[in-house]
mmCIF entry with sequence, helices, sheets and N, C-alpha, C, O atoms, coordinates in Angstrom:
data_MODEL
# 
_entry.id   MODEL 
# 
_entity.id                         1 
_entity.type                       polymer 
_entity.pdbx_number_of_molecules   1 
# 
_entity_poly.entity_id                      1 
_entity_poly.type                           'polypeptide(L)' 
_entity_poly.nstd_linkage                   no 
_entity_poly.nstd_monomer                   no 
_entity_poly.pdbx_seq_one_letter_code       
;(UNK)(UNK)(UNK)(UNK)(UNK)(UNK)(UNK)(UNK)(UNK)(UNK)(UNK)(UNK)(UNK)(UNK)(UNK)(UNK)
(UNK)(UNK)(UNK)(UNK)(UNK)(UNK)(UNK)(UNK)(UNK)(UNK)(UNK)(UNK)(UNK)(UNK)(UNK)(UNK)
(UNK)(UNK)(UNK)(UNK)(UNK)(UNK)(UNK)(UNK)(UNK)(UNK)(UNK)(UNK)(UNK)(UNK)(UNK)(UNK)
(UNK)(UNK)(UNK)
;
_entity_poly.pdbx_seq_one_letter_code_can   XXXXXXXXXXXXXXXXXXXXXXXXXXXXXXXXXXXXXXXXXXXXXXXXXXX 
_entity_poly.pdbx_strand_id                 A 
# 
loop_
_entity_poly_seq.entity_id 
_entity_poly_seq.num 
_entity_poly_seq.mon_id 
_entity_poly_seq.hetero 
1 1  UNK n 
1 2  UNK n 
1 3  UNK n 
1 4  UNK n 
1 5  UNK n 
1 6  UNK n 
1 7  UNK n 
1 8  UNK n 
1 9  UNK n 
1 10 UNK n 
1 11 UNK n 
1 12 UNK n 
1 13 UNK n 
1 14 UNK n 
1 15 UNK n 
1 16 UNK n 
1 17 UNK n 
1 18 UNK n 
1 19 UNK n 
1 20 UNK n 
1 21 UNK n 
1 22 UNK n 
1 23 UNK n 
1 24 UNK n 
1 25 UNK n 
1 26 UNK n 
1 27 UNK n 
1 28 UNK n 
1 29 UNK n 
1 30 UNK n 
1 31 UNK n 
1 32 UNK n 
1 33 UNK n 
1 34 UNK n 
1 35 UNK n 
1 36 UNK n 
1 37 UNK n 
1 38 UNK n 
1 39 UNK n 
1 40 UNK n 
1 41 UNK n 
1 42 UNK n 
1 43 UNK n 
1 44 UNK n 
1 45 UNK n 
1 46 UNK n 
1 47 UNK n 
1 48 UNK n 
1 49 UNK n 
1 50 UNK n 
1 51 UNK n 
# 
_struct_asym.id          A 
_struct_asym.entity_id   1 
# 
loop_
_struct_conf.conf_type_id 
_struct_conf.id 
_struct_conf.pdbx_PDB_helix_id 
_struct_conf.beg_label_comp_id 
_struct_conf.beg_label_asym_id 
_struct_conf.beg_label_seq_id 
_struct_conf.pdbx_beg_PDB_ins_code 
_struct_conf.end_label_comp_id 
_struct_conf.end_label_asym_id 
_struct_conf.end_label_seq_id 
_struct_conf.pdbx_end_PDB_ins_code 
_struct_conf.beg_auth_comp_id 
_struct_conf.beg_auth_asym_id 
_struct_conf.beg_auth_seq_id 
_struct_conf.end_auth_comp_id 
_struct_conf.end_auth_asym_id 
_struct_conf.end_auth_seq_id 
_struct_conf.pdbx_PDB_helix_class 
_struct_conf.details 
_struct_conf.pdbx_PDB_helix_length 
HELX_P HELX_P1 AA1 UNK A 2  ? UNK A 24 ? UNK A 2  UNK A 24 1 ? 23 
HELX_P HELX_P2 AA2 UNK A 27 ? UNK A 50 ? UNK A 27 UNK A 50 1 ? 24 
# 
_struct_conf_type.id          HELX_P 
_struct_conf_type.criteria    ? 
_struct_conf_type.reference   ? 
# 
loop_
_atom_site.group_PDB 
_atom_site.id 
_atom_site.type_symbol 
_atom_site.label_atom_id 
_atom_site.label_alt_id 
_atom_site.label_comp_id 
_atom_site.label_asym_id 
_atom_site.label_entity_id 
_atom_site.label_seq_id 
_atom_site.pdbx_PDB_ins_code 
_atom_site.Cartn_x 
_atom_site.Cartn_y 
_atom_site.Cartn_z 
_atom_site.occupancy 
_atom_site.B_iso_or_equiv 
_atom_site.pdbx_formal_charge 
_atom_site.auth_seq_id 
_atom_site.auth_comp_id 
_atom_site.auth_asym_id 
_atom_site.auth_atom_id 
_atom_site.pdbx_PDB_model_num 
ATOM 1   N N  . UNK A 1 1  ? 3.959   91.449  107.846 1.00 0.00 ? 1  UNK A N  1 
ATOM 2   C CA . UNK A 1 1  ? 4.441   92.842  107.792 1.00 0.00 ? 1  UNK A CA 1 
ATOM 3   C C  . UNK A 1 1  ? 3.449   93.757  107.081 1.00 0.00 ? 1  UNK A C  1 
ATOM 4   O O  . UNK A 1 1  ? 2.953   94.794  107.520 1.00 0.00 ? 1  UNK A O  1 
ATOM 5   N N  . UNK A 1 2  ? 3.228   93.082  105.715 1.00 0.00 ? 2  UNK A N  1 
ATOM 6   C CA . UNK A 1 2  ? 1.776   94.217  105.205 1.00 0.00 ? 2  UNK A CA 1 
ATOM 7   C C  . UNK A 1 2  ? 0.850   94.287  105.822 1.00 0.00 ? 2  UNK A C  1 
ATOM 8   O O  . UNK A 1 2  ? 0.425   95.429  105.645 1.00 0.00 ? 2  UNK A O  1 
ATOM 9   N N  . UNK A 1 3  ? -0.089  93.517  106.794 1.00 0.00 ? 3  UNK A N  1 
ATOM 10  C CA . UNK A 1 3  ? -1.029  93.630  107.388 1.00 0.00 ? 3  UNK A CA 1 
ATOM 11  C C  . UNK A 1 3  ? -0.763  94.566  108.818 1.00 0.00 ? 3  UNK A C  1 
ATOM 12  O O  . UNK A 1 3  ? -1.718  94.908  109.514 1.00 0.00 ? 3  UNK A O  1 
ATOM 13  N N  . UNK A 1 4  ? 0.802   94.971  109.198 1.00 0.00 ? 4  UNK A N  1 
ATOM 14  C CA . UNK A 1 4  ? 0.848   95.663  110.183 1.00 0.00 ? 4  UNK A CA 1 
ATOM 15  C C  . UNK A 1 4  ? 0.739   97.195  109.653 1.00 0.00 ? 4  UNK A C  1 
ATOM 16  O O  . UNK A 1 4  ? 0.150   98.210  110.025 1.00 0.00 ? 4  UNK A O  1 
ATOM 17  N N  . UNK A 1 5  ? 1.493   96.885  108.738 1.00 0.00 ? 5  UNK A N  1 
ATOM 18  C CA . UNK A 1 5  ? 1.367   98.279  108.087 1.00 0.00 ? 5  UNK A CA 1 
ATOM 19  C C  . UNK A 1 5  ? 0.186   99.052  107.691 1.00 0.00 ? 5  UNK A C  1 
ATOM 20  O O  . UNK A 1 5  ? 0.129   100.276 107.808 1.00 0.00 ? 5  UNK A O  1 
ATOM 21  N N  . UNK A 1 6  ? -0.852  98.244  107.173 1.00 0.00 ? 6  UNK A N  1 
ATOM 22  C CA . UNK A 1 6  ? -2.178  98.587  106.386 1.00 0.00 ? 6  UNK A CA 1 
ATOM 23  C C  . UNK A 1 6  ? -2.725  98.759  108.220 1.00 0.00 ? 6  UNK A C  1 
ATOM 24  O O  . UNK A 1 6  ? -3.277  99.856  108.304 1.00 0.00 ? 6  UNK A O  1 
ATOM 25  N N  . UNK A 1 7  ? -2.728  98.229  109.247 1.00 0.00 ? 7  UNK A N  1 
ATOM 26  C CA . UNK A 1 7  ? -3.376  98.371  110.175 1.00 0.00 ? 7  UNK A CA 1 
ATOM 27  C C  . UNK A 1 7  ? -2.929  99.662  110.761 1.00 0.00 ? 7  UNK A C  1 
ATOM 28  O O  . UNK A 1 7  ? -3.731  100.413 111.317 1.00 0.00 ? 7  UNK A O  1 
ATOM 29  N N  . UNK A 1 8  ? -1.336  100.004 110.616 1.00 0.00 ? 8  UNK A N  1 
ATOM 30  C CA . UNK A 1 8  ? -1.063  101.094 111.817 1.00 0.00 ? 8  UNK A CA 1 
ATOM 31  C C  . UNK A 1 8  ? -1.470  102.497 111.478 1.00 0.00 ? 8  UNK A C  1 
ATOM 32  O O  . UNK A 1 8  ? -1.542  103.373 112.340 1.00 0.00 ? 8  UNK A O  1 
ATOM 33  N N  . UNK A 1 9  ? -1.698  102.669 110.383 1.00 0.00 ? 9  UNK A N  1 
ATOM 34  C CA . UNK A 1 9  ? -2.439  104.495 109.954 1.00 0.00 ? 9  UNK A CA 1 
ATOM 35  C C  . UNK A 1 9  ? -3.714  104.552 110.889 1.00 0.00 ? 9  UNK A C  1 
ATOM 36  O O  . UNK A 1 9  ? -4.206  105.465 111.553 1.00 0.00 ? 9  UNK A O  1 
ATOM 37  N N  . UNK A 1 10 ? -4.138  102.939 110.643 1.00 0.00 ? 10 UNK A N  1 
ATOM 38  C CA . UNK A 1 10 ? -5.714  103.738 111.515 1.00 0.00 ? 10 UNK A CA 1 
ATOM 39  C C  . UNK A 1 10 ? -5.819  104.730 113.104 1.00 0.00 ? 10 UNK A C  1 
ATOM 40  O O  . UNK A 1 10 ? -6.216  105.827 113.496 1.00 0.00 ? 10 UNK A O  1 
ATOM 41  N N  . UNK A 1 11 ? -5.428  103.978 113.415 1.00 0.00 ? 11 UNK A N  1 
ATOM 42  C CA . UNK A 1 11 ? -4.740  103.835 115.232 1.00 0.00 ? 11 UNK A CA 1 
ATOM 43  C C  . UNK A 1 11 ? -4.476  106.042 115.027 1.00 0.00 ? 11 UNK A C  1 
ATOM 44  O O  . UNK A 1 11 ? -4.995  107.029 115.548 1.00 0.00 ? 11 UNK A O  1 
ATOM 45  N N  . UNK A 1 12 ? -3.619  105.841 114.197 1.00 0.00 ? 12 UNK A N  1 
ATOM 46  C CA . UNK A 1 12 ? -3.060  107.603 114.640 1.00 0.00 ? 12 UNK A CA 1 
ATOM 47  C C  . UNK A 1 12 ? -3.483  108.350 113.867 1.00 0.00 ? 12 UNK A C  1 
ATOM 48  O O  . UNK A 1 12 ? -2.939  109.452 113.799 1.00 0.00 ? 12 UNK A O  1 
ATOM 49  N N  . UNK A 1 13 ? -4.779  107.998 112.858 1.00 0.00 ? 13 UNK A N  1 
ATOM 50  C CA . UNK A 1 13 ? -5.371  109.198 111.709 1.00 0.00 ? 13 UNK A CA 1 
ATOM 51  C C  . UNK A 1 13 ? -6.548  109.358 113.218 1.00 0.00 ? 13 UNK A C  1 
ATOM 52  O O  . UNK A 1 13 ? -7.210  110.394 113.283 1.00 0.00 ? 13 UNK A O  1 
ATOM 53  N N  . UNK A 1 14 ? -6.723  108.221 114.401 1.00 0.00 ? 14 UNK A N  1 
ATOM 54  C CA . UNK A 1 14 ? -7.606  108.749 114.999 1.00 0.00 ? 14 UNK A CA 1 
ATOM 55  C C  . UNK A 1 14 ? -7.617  109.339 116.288 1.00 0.00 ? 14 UNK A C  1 
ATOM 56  O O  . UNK A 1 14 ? -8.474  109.873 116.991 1.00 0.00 ? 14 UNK A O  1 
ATOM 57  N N  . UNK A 1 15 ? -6.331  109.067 116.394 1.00 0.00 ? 15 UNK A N  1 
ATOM 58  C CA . UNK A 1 15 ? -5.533  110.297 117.642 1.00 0.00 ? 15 UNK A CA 1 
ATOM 59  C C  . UNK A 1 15 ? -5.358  111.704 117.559 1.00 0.00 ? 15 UNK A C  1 
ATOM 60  O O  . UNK A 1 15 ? -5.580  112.661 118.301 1.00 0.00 ? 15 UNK A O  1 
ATOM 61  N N  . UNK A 1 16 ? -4.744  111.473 116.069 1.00 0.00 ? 16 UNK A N  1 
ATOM 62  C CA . UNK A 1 16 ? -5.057  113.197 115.126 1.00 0.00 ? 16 UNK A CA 1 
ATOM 63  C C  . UNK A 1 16 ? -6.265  113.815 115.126 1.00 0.00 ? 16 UNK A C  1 
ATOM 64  O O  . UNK A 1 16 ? -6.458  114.980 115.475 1.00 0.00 ? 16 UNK A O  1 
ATOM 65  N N  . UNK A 1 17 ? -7.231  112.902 114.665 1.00 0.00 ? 17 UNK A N  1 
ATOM 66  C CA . UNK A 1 17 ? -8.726  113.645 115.115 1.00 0.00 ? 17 UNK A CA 1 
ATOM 67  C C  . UNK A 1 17 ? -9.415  114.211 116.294 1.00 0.00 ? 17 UNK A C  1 
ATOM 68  O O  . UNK A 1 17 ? -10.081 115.246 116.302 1.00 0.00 ? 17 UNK A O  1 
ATOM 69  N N  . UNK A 1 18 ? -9.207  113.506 117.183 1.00 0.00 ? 18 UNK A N  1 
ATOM 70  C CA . UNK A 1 18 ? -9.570  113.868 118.406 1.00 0.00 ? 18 UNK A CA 1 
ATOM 71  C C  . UNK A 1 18 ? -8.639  114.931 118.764 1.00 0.00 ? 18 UNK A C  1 
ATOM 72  O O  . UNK A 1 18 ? -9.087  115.976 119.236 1.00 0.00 ? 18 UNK A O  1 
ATOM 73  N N  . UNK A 1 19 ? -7.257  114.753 118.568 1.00 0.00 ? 19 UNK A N  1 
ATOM 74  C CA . UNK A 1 19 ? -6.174  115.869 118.606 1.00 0.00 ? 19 UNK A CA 1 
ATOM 75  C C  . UNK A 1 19 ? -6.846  117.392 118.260 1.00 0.00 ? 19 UNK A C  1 
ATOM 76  O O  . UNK A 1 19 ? -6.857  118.406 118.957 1.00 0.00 ? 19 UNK A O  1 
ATOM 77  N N  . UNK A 1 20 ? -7.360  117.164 117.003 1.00 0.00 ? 20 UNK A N  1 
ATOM 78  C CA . UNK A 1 20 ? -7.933  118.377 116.097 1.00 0.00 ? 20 UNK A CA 1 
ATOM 79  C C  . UNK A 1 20 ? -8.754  118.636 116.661 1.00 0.00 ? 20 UNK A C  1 
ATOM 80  O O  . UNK A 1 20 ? -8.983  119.802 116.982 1.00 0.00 ? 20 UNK A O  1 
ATOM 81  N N  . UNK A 1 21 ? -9.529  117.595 117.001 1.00 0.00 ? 21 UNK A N  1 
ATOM 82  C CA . UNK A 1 21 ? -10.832 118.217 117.469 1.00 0.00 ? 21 UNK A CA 1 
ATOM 83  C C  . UNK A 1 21 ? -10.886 119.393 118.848 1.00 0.00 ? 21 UNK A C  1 
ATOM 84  O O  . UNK A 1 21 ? -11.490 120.405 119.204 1.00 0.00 ? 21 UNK A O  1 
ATOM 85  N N  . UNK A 1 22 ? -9.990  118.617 119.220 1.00 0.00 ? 22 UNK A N  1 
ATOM 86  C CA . UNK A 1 22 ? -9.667  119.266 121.424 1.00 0.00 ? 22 UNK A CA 1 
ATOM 87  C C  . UNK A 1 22 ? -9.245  120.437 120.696 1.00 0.00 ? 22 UNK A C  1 
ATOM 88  O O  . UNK A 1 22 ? -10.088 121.321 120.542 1.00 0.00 ? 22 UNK A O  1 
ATOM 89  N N  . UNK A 1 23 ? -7.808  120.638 120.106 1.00 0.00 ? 23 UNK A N  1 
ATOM 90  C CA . UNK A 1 23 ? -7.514  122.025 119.964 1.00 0.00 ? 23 UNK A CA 1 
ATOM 91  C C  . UNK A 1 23 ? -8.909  122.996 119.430 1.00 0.00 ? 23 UNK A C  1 
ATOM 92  O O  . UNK A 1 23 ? -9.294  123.989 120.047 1.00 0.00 ? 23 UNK A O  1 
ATOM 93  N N  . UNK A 1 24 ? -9.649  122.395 117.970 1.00 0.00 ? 24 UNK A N  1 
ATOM 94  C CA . UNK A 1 24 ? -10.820 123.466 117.493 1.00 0.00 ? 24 UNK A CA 1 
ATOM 95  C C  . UNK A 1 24 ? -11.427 123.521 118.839 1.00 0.00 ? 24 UNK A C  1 
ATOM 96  O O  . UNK A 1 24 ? -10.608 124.313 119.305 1.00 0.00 ? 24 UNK A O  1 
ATOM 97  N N  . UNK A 1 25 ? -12.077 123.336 119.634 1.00 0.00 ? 25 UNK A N  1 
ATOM 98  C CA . UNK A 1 25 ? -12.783 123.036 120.866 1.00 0.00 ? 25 UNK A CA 1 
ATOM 99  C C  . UNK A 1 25 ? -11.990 124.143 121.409 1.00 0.00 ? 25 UNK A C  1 
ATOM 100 O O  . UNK A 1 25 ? -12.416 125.188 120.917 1.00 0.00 ? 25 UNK A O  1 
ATOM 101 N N  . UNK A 1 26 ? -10.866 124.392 122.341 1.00 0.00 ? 26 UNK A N  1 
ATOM 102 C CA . UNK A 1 26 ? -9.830  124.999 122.795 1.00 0.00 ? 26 UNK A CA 1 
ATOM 103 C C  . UNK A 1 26 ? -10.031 126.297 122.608 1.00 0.00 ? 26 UNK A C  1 
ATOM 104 O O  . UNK A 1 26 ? -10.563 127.145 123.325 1.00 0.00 ? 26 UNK A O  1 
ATOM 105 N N  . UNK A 1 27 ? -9.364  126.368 121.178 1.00 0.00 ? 27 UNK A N  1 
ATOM 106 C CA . UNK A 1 27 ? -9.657  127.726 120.560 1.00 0.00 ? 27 UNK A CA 1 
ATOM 107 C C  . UNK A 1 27 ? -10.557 128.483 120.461 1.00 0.00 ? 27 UNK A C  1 
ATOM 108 O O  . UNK A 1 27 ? -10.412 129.704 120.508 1.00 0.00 ? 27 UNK A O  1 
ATOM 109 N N  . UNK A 1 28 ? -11.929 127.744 120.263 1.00 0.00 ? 28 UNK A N  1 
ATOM 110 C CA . UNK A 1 28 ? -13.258 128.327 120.518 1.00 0.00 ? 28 UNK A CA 1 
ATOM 111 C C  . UNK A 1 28 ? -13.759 128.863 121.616 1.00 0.00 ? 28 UNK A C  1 
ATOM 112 O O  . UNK A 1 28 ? -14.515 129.831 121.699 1.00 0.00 ? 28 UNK A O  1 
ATOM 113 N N  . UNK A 1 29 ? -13.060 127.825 122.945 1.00 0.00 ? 29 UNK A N  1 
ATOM 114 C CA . UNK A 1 29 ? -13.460 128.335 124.017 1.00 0.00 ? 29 UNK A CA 1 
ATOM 115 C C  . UNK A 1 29 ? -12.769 129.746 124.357 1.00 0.00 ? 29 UNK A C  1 
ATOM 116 O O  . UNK A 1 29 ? -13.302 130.621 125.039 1.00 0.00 ? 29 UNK A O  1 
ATOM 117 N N  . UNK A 1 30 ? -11.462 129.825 123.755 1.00 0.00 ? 30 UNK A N  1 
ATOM 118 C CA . UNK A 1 30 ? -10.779 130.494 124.254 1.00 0.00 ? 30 UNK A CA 1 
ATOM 119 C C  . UNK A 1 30 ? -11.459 132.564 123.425 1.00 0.00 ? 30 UNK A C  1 
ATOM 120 O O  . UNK A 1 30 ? -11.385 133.732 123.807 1.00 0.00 ? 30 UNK A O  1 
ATOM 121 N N  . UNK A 1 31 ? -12.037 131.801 122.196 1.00 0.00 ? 31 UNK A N  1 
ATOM 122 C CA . UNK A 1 31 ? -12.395 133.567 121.738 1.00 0.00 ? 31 UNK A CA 1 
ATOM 123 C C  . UNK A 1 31 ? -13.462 133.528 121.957 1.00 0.00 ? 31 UNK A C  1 
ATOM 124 O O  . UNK A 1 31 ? -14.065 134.528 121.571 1.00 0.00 ? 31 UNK A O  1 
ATOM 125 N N  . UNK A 1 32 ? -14.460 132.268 122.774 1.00 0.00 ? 32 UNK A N  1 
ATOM 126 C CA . UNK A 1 32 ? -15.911 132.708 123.488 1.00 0.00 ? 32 UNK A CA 1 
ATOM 127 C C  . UNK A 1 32 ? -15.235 133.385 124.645 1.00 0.00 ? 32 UNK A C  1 
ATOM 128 O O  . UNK A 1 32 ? -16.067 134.051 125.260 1.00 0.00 ? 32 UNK A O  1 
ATOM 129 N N  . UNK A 1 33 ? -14.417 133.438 125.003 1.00 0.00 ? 33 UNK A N  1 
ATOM 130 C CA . UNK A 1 33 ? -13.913 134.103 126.450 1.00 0.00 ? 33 UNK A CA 1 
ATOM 131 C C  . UNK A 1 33 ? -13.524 135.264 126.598 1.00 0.00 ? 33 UNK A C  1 
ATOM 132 O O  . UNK A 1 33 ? -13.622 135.990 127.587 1.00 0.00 ? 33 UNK A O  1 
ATOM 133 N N  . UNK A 1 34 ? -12.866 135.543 125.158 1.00 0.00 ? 34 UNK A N  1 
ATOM 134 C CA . UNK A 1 34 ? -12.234 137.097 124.440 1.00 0.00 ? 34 UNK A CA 1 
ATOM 135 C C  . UNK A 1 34 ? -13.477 137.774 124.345 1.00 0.00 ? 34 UNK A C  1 
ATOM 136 O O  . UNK A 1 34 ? -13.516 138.928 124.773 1.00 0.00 ? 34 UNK A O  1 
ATOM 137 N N  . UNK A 1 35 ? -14.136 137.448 124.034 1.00 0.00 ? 35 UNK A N  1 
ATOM 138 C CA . UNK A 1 35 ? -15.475 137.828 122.976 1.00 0.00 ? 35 UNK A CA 1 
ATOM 139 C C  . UNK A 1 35 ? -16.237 138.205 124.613 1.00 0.00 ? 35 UNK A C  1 
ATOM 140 O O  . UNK A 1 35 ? -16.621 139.370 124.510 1.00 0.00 ? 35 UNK A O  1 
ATOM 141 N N  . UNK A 1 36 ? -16.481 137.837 125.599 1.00 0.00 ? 36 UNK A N  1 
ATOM 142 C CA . UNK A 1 36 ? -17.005 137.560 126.872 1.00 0.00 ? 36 UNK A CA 1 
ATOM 143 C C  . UNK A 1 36 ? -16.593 138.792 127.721 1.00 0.00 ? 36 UNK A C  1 
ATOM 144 O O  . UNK A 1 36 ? -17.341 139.520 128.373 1.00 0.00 ? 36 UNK A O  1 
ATOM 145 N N  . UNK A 1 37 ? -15.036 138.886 127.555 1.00 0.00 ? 37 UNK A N  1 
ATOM 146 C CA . UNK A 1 37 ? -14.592 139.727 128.638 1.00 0.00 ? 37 UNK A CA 1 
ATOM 147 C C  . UNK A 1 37 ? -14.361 140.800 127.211 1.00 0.00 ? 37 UNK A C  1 
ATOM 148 O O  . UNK A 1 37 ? -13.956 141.789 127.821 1.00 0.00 ? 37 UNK A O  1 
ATOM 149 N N  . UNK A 1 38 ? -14.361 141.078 126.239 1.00 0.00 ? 38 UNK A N  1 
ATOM 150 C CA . UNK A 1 38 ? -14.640 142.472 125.367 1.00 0.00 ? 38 UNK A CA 1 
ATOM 151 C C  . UNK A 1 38 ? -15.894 143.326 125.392 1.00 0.00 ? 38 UNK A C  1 
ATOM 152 O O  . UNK A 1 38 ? -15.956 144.537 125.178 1.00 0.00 ? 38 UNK A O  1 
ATOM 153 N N  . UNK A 1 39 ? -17.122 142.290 125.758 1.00 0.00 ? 39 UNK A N  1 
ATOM 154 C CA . UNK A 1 39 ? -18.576 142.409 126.041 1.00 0.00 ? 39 UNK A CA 1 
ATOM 155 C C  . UNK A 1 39 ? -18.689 143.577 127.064 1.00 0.00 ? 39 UNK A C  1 
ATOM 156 O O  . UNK A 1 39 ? -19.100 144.736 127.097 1.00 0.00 ? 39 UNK A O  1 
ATOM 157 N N  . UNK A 1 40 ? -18.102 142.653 127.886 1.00 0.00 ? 40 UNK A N  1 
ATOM 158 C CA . UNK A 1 40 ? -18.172 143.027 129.525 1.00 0.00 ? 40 UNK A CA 1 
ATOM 159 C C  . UNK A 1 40 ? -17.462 144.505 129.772 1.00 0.00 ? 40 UNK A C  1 
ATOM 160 O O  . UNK A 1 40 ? -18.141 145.375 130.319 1.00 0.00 ? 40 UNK A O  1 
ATOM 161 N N  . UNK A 1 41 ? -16.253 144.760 129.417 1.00 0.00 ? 41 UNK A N  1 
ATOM 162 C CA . UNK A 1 41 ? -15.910 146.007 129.037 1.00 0.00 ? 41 UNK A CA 1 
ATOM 163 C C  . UNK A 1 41 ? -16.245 146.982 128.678 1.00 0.00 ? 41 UNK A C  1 
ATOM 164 O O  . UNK A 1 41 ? -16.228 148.084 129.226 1.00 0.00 ? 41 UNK A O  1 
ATOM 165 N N  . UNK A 1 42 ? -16.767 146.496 127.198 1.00 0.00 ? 42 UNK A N  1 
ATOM 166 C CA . UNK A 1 42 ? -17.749 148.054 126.502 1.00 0.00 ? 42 UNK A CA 1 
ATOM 167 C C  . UNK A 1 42 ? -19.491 148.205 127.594 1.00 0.00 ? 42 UNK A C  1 
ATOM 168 O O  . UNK A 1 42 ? -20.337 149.096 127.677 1.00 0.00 ? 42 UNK A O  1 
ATOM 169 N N  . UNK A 1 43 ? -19.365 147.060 128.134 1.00 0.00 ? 43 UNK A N  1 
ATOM 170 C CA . UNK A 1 43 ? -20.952 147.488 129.039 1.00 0.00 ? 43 UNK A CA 1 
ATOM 171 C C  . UNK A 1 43 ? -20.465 148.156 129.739 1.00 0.00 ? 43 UNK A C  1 
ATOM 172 O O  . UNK A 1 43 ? -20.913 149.300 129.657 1.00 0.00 ? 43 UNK A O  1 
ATOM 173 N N  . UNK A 1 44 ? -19.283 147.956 130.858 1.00 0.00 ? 44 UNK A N  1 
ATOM 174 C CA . UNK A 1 44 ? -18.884 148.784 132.003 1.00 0.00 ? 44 UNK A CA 1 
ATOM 175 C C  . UNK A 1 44 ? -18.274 150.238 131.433 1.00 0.00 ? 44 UNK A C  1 
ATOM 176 O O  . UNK A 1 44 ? -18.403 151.235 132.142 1.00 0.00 ? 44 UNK A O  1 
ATOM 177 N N  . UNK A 1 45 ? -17.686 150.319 130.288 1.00 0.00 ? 45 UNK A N  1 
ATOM 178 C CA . UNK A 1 45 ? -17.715 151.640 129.859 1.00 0.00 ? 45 UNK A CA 1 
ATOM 179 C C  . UNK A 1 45 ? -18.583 152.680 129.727 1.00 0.00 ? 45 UNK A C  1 
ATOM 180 O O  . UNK A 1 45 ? -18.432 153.879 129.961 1.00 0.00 ? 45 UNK A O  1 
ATOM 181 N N  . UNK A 1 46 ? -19.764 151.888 129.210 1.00 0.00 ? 46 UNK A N  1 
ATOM 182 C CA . UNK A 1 46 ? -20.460 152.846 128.742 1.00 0.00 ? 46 UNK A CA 1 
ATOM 183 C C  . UNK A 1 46 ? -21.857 153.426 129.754 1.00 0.00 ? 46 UNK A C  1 
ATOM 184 O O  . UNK A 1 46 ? -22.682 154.333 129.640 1.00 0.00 ? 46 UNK A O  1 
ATOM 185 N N  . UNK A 1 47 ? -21.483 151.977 131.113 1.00 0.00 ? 47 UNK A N  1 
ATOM 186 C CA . UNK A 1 47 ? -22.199 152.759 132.217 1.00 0.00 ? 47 UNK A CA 1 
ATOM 187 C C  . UNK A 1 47 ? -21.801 153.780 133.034 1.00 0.00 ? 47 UNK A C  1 
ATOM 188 O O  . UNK A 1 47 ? -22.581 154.534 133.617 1.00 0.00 ? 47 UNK A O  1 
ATOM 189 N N  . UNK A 1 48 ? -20.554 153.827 133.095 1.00 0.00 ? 48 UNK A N  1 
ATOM 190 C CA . UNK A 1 48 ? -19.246 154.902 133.444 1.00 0.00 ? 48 UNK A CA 1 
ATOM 191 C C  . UNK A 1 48 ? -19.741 155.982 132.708 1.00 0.00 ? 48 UNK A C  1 
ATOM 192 O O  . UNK A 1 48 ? -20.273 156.774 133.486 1.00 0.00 ? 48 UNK A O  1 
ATOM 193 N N  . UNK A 1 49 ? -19.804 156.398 131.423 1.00 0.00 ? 49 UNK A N  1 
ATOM 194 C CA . UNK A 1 49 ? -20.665 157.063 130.494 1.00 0.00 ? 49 UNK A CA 1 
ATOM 195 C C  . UNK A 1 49 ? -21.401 157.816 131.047 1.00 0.00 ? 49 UNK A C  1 
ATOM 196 O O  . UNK A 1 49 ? -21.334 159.018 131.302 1.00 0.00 ? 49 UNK A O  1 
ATOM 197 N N  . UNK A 1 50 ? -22.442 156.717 131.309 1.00 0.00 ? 50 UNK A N  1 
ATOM 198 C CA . UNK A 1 50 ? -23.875 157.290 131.425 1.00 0.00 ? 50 UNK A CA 1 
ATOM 199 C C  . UNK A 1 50 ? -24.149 157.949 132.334 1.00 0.00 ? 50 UNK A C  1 
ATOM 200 O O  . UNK A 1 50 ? -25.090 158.742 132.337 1.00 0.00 ? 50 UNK A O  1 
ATOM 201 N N  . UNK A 1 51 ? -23.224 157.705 133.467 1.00 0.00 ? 51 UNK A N  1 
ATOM 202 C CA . UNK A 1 51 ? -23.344 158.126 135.288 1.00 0.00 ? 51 UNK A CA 1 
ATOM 203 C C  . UNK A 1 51 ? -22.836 159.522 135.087 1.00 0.00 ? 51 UNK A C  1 
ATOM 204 O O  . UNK A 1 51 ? -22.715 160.280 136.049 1.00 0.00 ? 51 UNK A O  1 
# 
């Protein structure tokens, strides 16, 4: 029984990680994308602007 126990944290401290990791990953992609199409906006504005 102690040796199952001492074994089973490992198993899901490293599901959690990868867990963590995908979401940070996720999220990043997701405000490189914000950040992408906010870009893209103020360019097309300000050629609207210029014309």
């Amino acid at each position: 029984m102690e040796v199952t126990e001492e074994a089973a944290p490992t198993t899901p401290d490293i599901t959690l990680r990868t867990c963590i990791r995908g979401i940070v990953r996720f999220a990043f992609s997701i405000s490189k994308l914000q950040y992408n199409v906010a870009y893209h906006q103020q360019r097309t504005r300000r050629n609207i602007e210029a014309t």
